[in-house]
Each structure stands twice: as C-alpha cells, then as structure tokens.
C-alpha positions in Angstrom: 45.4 200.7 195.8 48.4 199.0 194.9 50.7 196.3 196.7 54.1 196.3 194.7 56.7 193.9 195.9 60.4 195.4 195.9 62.1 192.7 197.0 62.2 188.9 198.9 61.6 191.0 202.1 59.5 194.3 201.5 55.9 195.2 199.5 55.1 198.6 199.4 51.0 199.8 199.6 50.7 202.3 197.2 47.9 204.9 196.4 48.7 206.5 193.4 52.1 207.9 194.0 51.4 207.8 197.9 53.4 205.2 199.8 51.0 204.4 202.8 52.5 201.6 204.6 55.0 198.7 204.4 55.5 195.4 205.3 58.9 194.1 205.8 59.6 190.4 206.9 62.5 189.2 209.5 63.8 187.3 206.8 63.1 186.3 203.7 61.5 183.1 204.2 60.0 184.3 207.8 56.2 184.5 209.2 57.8 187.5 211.3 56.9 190.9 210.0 57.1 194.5 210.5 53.9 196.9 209.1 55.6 200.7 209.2 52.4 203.4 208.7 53.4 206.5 206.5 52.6 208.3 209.7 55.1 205.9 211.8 53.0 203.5 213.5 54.6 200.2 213.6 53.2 197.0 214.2 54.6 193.4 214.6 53.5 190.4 213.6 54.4 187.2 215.7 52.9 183.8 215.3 51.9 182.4 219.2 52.5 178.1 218.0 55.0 175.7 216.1 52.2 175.1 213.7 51.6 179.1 212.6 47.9 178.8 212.9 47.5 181.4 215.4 49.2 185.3 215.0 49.1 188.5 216.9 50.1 192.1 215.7 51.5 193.9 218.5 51.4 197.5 218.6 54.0 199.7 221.3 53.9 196.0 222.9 50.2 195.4 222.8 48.1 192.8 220.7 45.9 194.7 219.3 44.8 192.4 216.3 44.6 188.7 216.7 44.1 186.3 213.6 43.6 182.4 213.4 43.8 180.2 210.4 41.1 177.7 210.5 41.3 173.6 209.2 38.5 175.3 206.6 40.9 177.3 204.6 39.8 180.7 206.4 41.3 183.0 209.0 39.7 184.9 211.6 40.7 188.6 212.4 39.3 189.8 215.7 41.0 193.5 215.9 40.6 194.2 219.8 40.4 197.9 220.8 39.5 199.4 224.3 37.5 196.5 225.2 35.7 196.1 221.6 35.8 193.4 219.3 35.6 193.8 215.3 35.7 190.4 213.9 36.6 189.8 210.0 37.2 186.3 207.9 39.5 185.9 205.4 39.5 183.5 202.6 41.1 182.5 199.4 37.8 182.7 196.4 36.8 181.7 192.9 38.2 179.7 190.6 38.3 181.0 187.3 38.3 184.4 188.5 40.7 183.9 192.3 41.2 186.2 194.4 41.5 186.8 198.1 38.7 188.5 200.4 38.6 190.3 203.3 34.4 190.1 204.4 33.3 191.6 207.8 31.0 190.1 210.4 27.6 190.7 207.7 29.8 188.4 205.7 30.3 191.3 202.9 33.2 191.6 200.5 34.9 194.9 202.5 38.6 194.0 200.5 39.4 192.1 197.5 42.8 191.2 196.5 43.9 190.4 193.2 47.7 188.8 192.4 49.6 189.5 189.2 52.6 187.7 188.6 55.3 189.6 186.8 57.4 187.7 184.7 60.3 190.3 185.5 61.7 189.3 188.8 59.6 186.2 189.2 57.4 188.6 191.5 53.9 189.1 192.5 52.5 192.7 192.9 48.8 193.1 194.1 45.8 194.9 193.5 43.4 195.7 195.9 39.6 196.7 196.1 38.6 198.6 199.0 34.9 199.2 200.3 34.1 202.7 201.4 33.1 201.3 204.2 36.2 199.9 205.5 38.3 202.9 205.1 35.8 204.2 207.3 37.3 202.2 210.0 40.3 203.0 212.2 42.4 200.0 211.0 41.7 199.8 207.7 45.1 200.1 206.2 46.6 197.6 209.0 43.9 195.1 207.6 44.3 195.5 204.3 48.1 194.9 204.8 46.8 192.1 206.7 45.3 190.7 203.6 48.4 190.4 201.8 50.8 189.1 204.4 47.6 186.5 204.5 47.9 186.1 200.7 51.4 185.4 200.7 51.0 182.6 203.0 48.9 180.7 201.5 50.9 181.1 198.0 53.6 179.7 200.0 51.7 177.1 201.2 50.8 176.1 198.0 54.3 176.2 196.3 55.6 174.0 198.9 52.7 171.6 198.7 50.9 172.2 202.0 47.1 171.6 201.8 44.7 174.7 203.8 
C-alpha cells in the first residue's frame, strides 16, 4: 500500500490503482483532519488540549478511536467499539533503517511505515507494510491512515525543533 501526498493538504492511500481512503487537513498547517473511506465513511480528527497530546476520531459525532502521545516518544491508540477496547502503540524506530510502527497489544509489528522524500515537490510519499492480521480487523484502514497522520506529526515536530 501506498500513501502518495498530492498536495500541502491531502495524501491519498493507494492499493495498486485503488484509492481507498483520504486524509485531508483543515488547513495546511492544522492538526484538524478529515479521513474519507472509498465507501464514504468519514471520520474526524480533533485534538482535546492546547498541548496536542491527546486526539479523538469522531465518527457520525462519536469518538470512536482515542490516541495519546506519551513524554516517551510513543502514542497510544485505544479504538473503542460497543464497549470493547483494542489498544495499539505507536512509535517512531531504527536508526539506520527508520521507520514508523504500528504494534498491537502482543507488542508485534501489525504496520510499518516507510517515508520517501521526493525531491520533486519537496514532498513525502509513504509506503506501508501491513500484517494479514490487521486487515483482519474492522479498522484497519482508519489505523493505518492513523499511522501517517502520526508520521507527519512527528516530521513536523522535528523540522520545527520540538523534542518527543
């Protein structure tokens, strides 16, 4: 699967030729975002504080995914549905080889996510692993947009000089 940013505001999940989802923010520069499903689902993400350490994705007005970035560098993705909890951590890895990763409770790799700057359009695209296993689950794609909107954030961090 394939994450190919169009513009300042859009990235476009692609498998294959497929366009699955996309993630549009408010504004360029905004933590607000929009995740349209090919099937047309829609989900919004909101941060809850000033400091942008705590998020919900809202779904027809219902928080149905919760995340929280942690002083350690990771995030914590609880996905709440009809009273059950899937919890998920997500962290920025490696160092000569860096990617991002998406590990379930068992603390297994279920999503990897690879950058590649393009030197065209000063842009990043991404490329993304995905366990059989998660695409097994019901919110698999939402998460795995997840992981890039994630991404982004901490590239941003870095570029302005923030620490994790």
């Amino acid at each position: 699967m394939r994450a190919i940013t169009l513009d300042n505001r859009n990235i476009a999940f692609q498998e294959g030729d497929e366009r699955l989802a996309m993630l549009t923010y408010l504004k360029r520069m905004s933590y607000q975002a929009t995740i349209r499903l090919a099937g047309g689902d829609e989900y919004e993400i909101r941060p809850l504080d000033i400091w942008r350490s705590k998020f919900e994705i809202l779904h027809n007005g219902k928080a149905e995914i919760t995340f929280r970035r942690m002083w350690t560098g990771k995030t914590r993705i609880d996905v709440i549905r009809q009273g059950h909890r899937q919890s998920y951590i997500f962290q920025p890895k490696g160092f000569f080889d860096y990617r991002y990763v998406l590990m379930d409770h068992d603390k297994r790799e279920v999503a990897v996510l690879r950058t590649k700057f393009l030197w065209k359009g000063f842009k990043y695209d991404f490329n993304l692993e995905i366990s059989d296993s998660l695409k097994r689950r019901e919110d698999w794609l939402i998460l795995v947009v997840l992981q890039t909107y994630l991404s982004r954030y901490i590239m941003r961090q870095h570029r302005r000089g923030h620490s994790l």
